[in-house]
N, C-alpha and C positions, 0 to 999 in steps of 0.2 A: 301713237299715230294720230294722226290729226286730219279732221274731215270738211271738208268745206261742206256749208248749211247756204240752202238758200232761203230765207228768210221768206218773197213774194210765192212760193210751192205751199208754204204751209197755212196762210190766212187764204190761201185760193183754192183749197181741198173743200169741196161740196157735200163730203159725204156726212149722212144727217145723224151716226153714232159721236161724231167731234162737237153738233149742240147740245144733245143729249148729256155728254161728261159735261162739258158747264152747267149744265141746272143740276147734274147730279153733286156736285161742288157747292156750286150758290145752297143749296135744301142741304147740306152738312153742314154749312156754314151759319146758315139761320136755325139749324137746330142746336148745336152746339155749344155759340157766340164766343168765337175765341176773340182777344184782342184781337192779338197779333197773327199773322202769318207767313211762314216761309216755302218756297216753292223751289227747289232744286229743280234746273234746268227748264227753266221758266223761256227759254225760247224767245219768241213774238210778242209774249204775255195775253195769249189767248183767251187764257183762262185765268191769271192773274188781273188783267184789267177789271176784270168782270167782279172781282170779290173787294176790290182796293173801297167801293162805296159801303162793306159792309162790317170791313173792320177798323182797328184804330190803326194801324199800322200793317206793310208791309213789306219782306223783304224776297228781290227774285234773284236766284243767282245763275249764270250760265257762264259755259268757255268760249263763247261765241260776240266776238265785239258786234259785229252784225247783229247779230241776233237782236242784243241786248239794244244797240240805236235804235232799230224798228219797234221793242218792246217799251222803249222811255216815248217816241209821238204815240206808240197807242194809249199811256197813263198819262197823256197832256189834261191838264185839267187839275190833277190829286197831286197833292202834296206830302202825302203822308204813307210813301214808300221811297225804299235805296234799291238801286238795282248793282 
């Protein structure tokens, strides 16, 4: 079954537990120092943009071509992730 995702509902959710999970992310990420990392169902890349300055490499994957266009202009800038 297959679901249609709206891409602009999910970066326009206000509620303040969705900043909270990115620093809880970015603080595992500085503790830990992985190179790389991978994100199943990386969405918008919410949370994936947020890490791409902290490692060496990225990869996000989703079923979502949508998804996935909105998440490639929010990583404009890095080079150093495939989606």
């Amino acid at each position: 079954m297959s679901m249609k995702y709206k891409p602009n509902l999910y970066d326009s959710d206000p509620r303040d537990f969705l900043k909270e999970e990115v620093s809880f992310y970015v603080k595992l990420i500085k503790k830990y120092k992985p190179k790389k990392i991978l994100e199943l169902g990386v969405g918008t890349g919410r949370i994936f943009k947020e890490l791409l300055n902290l490692v060496d490499y990225g990869v996000g994957i989703d079923n979502s071509d949508e998804m996935l266009s909105v998440c490639e202009k929010g990583c404009f800038g890095h080079n150093n992730y495939e989606l």
